[in-house]
N, C-alpha and C positions, 0 to 999 in steps of 0.2 A: 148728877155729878156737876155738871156743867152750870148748873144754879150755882153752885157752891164756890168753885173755881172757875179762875181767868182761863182761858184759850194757854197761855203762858207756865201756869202753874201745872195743866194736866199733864202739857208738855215733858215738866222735870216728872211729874209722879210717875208716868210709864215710858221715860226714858230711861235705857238702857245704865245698870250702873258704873262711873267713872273709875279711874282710877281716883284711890283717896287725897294724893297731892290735889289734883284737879277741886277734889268736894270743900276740902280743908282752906284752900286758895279762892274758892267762890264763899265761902261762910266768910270768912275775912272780910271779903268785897262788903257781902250785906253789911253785916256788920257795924264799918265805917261808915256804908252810906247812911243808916239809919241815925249814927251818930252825927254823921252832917247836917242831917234834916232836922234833928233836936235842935242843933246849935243856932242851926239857922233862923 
């Protein structure tokens, strides 16, 4: 597993699940950031 994913990424996979505001409010995040890093 650990080949595959960052230290970071296992983190969220067997973290505990949030409330959806929380999940919904971090997609957003990515999201834009992604879209910053295109722009940029």
């Amino acid at each position: 597993m650990q080949q595959h994913f960052s230290e970071s990424e296992l983190q969220k996979i067997f973290a505990p699940p949030k409330p959806k505001m929380t999940s919904i409010l971090e997609l957003i995040q990515k999201a834009q950031e992604l879209k910053d890093e295109k722009a940029g």
